[in-house]
C-alpha positions as CSV (number, residue, x, y, z in Angstrom):
1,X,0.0,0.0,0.0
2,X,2.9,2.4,0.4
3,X,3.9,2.1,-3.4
4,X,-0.2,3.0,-3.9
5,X,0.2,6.5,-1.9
6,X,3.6,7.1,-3.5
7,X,2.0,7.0,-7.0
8,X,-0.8,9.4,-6.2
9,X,1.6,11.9,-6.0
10,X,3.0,11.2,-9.4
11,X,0.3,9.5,-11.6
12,X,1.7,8.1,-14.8
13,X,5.3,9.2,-14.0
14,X,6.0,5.8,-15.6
15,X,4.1,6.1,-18.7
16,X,7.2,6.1,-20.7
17,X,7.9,2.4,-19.6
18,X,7.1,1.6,-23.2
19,X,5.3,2.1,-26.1
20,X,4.4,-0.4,-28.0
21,X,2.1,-3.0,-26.9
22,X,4.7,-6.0,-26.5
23,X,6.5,-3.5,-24.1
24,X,3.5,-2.6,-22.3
25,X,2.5,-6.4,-21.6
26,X,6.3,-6.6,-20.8
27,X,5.5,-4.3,-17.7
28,X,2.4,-5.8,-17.0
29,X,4.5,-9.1,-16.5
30,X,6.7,-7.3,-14.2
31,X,3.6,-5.8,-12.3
32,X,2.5,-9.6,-11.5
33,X,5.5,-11.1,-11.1
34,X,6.1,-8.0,-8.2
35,X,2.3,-9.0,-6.4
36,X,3.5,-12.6,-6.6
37,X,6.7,-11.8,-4.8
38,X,4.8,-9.4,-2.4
39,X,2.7,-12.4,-1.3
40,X,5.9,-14.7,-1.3
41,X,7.1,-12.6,1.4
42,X,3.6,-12.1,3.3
43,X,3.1,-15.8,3.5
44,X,6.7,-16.6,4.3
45,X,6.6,-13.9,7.1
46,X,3.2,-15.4,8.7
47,X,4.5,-18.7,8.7
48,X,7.4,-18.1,10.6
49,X,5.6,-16.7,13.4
50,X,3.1,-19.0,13.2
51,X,5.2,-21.9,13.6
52,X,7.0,-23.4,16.5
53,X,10.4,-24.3,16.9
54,X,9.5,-27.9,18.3
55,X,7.3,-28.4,15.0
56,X,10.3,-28.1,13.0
57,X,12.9,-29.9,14.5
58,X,10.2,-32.2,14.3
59,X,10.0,-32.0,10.3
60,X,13.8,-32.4,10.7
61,X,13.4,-35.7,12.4
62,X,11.1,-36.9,9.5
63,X,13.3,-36.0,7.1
64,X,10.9,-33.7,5.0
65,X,12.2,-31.5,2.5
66,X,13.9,-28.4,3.5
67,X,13.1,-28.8,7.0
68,X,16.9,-27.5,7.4
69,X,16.5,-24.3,6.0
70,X,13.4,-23.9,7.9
71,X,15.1,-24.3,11.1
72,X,18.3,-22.2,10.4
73,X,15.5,-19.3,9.8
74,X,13.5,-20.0,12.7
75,X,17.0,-19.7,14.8
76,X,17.5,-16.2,13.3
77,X,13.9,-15.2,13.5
78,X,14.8,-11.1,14.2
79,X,16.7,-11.3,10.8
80,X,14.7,-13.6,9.0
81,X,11.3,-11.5,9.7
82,X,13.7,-8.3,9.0
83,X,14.2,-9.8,5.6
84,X,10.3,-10.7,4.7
85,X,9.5,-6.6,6.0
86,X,12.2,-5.5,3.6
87,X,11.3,-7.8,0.7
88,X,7.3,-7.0,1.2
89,X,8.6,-3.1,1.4
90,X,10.5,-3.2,-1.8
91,X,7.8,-5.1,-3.7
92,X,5.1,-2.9,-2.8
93,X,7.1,0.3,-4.3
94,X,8.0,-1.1,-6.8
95,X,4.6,-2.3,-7.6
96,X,3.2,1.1,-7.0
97,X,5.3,2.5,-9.5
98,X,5.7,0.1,-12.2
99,X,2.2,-1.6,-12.0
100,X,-0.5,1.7,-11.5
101,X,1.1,3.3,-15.1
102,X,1.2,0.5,-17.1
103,X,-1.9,-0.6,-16.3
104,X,-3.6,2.7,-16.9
105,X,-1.9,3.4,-20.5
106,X,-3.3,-0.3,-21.8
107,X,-6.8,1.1,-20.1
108,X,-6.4,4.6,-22.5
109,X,-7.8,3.4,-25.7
110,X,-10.7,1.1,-24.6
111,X,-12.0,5.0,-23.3
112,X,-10.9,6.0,-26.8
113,X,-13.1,3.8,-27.9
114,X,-15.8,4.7,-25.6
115,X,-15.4,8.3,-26.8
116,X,-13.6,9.8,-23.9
117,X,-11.1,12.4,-25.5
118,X,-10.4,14.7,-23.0
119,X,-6.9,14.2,-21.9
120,X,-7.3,15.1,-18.4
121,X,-10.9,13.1,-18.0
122,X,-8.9,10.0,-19.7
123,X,-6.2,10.1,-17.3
124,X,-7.9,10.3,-14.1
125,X,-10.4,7.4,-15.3
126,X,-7.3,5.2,-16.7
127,X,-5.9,6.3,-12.9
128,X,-8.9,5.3,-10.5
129,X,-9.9,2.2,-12.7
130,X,-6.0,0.8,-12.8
131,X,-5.4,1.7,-9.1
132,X,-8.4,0.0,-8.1
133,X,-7.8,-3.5,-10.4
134,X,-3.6,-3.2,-9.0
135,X,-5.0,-2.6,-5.0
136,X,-7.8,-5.7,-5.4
137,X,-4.8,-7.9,-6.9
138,X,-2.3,-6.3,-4.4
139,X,-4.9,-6.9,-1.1
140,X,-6.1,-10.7,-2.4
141,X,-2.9,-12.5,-4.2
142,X,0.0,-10.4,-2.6
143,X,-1.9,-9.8,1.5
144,X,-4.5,-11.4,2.0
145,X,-4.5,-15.1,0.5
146,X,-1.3,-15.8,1.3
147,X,-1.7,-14.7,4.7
148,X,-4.8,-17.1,5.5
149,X,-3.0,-20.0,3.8
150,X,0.6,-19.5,6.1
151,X,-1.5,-19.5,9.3
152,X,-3.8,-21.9,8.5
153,X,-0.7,-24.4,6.9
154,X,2.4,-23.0,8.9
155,X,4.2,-26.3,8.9
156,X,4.2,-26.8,4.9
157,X,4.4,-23.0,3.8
158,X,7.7,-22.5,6.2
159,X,9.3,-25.5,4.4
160,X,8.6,-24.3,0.8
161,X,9.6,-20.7,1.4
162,X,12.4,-21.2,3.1
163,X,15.5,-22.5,0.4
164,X,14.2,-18.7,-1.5
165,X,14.1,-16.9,1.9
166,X,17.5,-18.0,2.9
167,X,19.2,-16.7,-0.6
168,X,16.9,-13.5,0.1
169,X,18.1,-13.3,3.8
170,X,21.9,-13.1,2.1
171,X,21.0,-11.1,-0.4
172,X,19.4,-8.0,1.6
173,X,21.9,-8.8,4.7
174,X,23.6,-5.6,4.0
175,X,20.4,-3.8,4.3
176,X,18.8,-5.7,7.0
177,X,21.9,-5.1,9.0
178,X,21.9,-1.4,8.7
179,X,18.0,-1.2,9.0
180,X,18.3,-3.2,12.4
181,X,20.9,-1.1,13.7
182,X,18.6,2.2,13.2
183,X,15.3,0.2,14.3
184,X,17.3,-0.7,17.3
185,X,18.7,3.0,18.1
186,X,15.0,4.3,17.7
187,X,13.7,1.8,20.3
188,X,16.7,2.9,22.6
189,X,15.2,6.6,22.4
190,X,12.1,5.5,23.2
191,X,13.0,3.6,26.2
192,X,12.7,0.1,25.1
193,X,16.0,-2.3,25.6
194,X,16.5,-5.8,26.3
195,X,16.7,-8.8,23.9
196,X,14.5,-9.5,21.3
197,X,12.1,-12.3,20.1
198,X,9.3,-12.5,18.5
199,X,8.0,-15.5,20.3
200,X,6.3,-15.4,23.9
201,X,6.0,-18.0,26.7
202,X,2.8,-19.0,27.2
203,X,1.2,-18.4,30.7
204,X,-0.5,-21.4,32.3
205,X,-4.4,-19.9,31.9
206,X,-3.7,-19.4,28.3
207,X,-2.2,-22.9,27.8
208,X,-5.8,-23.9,29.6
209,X,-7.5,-21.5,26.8
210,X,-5.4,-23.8,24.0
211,X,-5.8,-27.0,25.4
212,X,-10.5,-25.9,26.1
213,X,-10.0,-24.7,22.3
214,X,-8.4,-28.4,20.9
215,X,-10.9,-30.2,23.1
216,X,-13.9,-27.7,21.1
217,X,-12.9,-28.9,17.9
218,X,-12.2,-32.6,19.1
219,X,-8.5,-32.6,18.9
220,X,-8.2,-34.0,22.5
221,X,-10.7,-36.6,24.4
222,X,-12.4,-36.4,27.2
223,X,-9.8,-38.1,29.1
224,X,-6.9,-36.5,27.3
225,X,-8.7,-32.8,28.4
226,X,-9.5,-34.0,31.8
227,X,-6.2,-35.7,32.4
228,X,-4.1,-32.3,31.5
229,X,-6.4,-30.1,33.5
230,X,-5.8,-32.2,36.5
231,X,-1.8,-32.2,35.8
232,X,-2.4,-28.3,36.1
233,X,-4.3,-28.0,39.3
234,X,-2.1,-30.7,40.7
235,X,0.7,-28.1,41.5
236,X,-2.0,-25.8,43.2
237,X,-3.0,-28.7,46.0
238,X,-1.7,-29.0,49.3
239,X,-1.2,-32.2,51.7
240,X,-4.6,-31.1,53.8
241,X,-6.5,-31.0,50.7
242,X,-5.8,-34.4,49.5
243,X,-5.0,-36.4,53.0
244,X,-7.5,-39.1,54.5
245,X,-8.7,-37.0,57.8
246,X,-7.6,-38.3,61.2
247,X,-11.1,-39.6,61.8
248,X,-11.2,-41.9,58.6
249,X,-7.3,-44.2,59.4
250,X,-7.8,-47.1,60.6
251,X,-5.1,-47.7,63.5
252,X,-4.0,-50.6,65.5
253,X,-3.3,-50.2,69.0
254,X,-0.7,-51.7,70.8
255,X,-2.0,-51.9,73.9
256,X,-4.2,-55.0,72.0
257,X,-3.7,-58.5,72.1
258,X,-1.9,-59.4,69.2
259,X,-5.2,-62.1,67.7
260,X,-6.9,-58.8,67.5
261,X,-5.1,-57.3,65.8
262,X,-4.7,-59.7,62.9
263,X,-8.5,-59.9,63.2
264,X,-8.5,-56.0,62.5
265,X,-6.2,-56.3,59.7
266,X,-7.8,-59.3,58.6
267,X,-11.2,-57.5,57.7
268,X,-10.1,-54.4,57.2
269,X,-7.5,-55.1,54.6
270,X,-5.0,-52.2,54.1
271,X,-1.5,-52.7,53.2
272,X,-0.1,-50.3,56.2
273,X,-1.1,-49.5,59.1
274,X,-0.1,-46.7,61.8
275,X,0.4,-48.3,64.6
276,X,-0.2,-45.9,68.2
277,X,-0.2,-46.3,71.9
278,X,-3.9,-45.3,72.1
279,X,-4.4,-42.8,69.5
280,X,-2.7,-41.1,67.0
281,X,-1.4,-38.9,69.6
282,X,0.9,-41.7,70.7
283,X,2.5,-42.7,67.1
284,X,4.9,-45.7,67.6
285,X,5.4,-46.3,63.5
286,X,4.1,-48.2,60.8
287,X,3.4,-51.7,60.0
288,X,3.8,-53.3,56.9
289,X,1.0,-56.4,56.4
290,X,4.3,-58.2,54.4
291,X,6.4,-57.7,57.4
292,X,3.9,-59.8,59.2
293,X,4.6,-62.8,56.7
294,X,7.8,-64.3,58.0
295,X,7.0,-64.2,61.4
296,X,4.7,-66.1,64.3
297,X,2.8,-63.0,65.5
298,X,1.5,-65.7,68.1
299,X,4.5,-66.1,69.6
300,X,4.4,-65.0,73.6
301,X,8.0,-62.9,72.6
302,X,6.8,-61.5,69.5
303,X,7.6,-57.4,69.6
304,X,5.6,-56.0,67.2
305,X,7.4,-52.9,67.4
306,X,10.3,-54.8,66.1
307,X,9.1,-55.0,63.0
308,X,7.5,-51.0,62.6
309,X,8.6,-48.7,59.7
310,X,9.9,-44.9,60.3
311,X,7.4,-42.7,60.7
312,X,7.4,-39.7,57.3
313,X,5.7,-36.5,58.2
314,X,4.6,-33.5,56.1
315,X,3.2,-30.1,57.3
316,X,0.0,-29.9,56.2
317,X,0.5,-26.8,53.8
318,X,3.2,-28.3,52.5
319,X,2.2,-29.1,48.2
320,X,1.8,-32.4,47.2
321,X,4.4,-32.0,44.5
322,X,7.2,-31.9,47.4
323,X,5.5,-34.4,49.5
324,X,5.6,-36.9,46.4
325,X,9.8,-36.2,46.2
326,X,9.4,-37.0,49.5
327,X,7.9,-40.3,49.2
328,X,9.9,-41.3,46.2
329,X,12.9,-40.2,48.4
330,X,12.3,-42.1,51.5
331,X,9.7,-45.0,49.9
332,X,8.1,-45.1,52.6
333,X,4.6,-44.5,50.5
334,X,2.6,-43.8,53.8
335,X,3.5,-39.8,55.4
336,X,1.6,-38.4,58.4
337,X,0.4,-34.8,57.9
338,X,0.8,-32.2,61.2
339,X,-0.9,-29.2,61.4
340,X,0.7,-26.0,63.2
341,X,0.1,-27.4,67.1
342,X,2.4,-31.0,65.6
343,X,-0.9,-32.7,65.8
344,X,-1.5,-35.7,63.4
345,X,-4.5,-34.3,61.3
346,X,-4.3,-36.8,58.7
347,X,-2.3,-39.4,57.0
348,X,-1.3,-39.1,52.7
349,X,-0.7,-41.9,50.9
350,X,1.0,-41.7,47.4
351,X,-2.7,-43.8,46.3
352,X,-4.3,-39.9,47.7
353,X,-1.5,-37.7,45.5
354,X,-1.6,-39.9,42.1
355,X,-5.6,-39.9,42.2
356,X,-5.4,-36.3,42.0
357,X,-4.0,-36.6,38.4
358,X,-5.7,-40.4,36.9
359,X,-8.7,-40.4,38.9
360,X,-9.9,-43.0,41.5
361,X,-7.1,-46.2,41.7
362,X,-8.8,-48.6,43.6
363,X,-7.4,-52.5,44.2
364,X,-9.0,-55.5,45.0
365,X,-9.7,-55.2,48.1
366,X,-11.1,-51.7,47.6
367,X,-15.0,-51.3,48.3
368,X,-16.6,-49.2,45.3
369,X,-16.2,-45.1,45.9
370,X,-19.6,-43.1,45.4
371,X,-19.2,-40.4,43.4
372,X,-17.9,-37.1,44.9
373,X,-20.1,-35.0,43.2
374,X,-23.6,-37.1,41.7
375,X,-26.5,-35.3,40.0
376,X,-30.1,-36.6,41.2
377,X,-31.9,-33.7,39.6
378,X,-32.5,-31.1,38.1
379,X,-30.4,-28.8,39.4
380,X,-29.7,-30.6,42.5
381,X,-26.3,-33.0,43.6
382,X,-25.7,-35.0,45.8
383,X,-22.2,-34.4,47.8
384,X,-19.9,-36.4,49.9
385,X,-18.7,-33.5,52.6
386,X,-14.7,-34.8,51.5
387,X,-15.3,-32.9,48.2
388,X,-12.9,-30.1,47.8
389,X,-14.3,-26.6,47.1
390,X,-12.3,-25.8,43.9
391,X,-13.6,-29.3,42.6
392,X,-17.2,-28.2,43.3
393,X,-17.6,-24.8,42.2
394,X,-15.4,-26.3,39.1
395,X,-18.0,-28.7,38.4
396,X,-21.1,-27.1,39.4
397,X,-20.2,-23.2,38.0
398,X,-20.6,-21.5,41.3
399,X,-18.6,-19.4,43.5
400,X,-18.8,-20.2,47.2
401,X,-16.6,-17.5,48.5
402,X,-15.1,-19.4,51.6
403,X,-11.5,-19.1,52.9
404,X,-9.9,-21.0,55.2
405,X,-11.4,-24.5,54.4
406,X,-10.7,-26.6,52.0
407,X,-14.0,-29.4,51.8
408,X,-17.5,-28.7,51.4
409,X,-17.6,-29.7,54.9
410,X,-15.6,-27.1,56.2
411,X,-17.9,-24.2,53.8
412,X,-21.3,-25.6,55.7
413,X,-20.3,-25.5,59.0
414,X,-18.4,-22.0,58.3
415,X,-21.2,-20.2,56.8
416,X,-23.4,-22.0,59.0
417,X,-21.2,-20.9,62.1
418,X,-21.9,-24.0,63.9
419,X,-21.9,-27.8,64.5
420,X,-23.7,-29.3,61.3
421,X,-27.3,-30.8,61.8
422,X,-29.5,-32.3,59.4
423,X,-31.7,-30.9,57.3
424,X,-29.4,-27.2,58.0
425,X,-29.5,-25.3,54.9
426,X,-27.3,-22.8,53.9
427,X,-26.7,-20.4,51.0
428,X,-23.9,-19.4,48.8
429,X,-24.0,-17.3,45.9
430,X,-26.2,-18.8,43.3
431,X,-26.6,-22.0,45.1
432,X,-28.1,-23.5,48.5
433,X,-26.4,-26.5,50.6
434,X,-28.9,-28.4,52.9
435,X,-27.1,-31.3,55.4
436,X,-28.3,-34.2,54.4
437,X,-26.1,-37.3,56.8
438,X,-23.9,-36.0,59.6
439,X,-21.3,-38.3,61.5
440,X,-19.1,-37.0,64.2
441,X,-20.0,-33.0,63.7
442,X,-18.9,-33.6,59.7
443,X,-21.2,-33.3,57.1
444,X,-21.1,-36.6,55.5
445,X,-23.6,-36.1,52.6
446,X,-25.0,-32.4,51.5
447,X,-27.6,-32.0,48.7
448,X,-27.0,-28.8,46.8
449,X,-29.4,-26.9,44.7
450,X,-28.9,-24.7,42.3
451,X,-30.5,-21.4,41.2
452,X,-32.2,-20.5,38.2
453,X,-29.7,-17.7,37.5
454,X,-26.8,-20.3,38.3
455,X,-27.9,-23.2,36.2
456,X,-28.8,-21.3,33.4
């Protein structure tokens, strides 16, 4: 378009570029050849920014055709996109001053024909019908086709433009060189410094806004979307938030005859158990249900603190990221979690961290989970107390506005500012809890509703 306004200025400057009619297709030629090259350089530029990096050292792996060049551009990208400005630059002027004349003095005697004499009426029709024919050629073939094609098929277009793009890139180096030099003593005037690049690292919300966009248009399953959301949010999770509470672990006391004790084990079927002088309060270690294998437990001398684990504890802000290195550290795959007093509030199992990622890994001996979060109406769900907030106003679309506790639980008995009851209803924005089972002051099961305004 710069060529376009340069022209106005001096319509038909270039009406000398020949004149016989082979001469003035001759220019013509030249006129197409410059919107072809205009659009080489438009699509070339797109597709470099388009594409990533990984993509073509991918291509390079395969072996595909000019993957190479591709590559040594993309590693250069300040100077290669430098060279695609300069090329698209040139092309247009010299379009604009080649193209707009030529085309207007092969339009001069079709209006002789169409008995327009006047020489000054004949020149500024030639003009605005020429200008408008080169700008529509210039805009689709040179801009705007080109453009759609490279961002559409970055992969292809970057290989095919690049052998031409790296003999251009030597060709104008001289000029690029000195044109990067002033662009970069402008900037420096302006206040802008620092490196360059044209590429940006992508934050995690807006890798969450590429991967909801791939699973729109069915380029990732259900489990393939759900899967990498939960590898995000795994990060964000703490040990409190994924730990079995204190009331839930089944302990074995060692004040118990030692028959009992298998008899617990026997129907209750863990693999480890804490084992405590009274309570949790009293933690002597863990037991190990192999460890029980090669030995008479009925012996009279059998010490079953002989045979206990070390003890692994986490604080219970501490993220489940570090207290998975600490598991794989120590494999010891059962850690006790403390709050801020050094009371055992909980115990975290590397079963409770990898369930945060895959879902619900149950074994053989596991009874079958209900559903965190179950929908038994319209507009109503059924949830087990455990359920984290985040999960539920995640999966329900409201905003509970709670700090300070982590289960849905906790956000009853905190906006209800006492012990839970059944059949207590409280609200929350858009939605309203009612306590449906209670067991040891916790809200076991709590039936939410949801609003018109909310569901809709």
């Amino acid at each position: 378009m710069t060529g376009f306004i340069f022209v106005l200025a001096d319509a038909g400057a270039s009406s000398g570029a020949g004149d016989s009619e082979i001469s003035q297709w001759t220019w013509l030629s030249i006129a197409a050849f410059l919107v072809i090259l205009n659009g080489f350089f438009v699509a070339a530029e797109f597709a470099l920014v388009k594409v990533r990096l990984s993509q073509i050292e991918k291509m390079i792996a395969e072996n595909l055709p000019f993957a190479k060049s591709a590559h040594w551009l993309a590693i250069r990208m300040d100077h290669s996109l430098s060279a695609c400005q300069l090329g698209i630059t040139m092309a247009s002027l010299a379009l604009g001053y080649v193209g707009e004349p030529a085309f207007a003095r092969l339009l001069e005697p079709i209006f002789n024909m169409v008995g327009v004499e006047s020489k000054s009426t004949l020149h500024i029709c030639s003009f605005v019908v020429s200008f408008s024919v080169i700008t529509s050629l210039h805009l689709v073939i040179g801009e705007q086709a080109p453009k759609i094609f490279a961002i559409r098929r970055p992969q292809s277009m970057v290989r095919w433009c690049a052998p031409l793009m790296v003999f251009f890139f030597y060709l104008l180096f001289p000029f690029m060189y000195v044109l990067n030099w002033a662009t970069e003593v402008f900037l420096k005037m302006v206040g802008l410094t620092g490196g360059g690049g044209h590429g940006s690292v992508h934050t995690e919300d807006e890798i969450k806004a590429v991967l909801r966009e791939s699973y729109f248009h069915q380029q990732l399953t259900d489990s393939e979307h759900s899967l990498l959301n939960r590898v995000f949010e795994f990060d964000d999770l703490l040990c409190r938030e994924v730990m079995l509470p204190r009331t839930d672990v089944q302990i074995l006391d060692i004040n118990l005859p030692m028959d009992e004790l298998v008899e617990i084990i026997q129907k209750t079927r863990h693999t480890r158990y804490p084992v405590c002088d009274g309570s949790l309060d009293s933690l002597l270690g863990v037991l190990h249900v192999k460890d029980l294998v090669a030995v008479d437990v009925l012996q009279a001398e059998f010490d079953l603190r002989a045979i206990l684990r070390e003890v692994k504890k986490v604080p219970e802000g501490m993220p489940i990221t570090s207290a998975l290195n600490l598991i794989q550290k120590s494999r010891q795959l059962m850690t006790f979690v403390v709050d801020e007093h050094g009371l055992i509030v909980g115990v975290c199992t590397l079963e409770n961290i990898l369930e945060k990622i895959v879902g619900a890994v149950d074994d053989e001996f596991d009874s079958a989970e209900v559903p965190l979060i179950q929908k038994v109406g319209d507009c109503e769900y059924l949830v087990q107390g455990s359920a984290l907030i985040r999960e539920v106003e995640r999966e329900l679309n409201i905003s509970m506005k709670i700090e300070g506790v982590d289960t849905i639980a906790g956000a009853v008995m905190e906006r209800g500012e006492k012990v839970p009851e059944v059949g207590e209803k409280v609200e929350f924005d858009g939605a309203v809890a009612e306590v449906i089972e209670v067991s040891h002051d916790h809200a076991e099961q709590i039936r939410i509703t949801l609003l018109n305004d909310s569901s809709s």
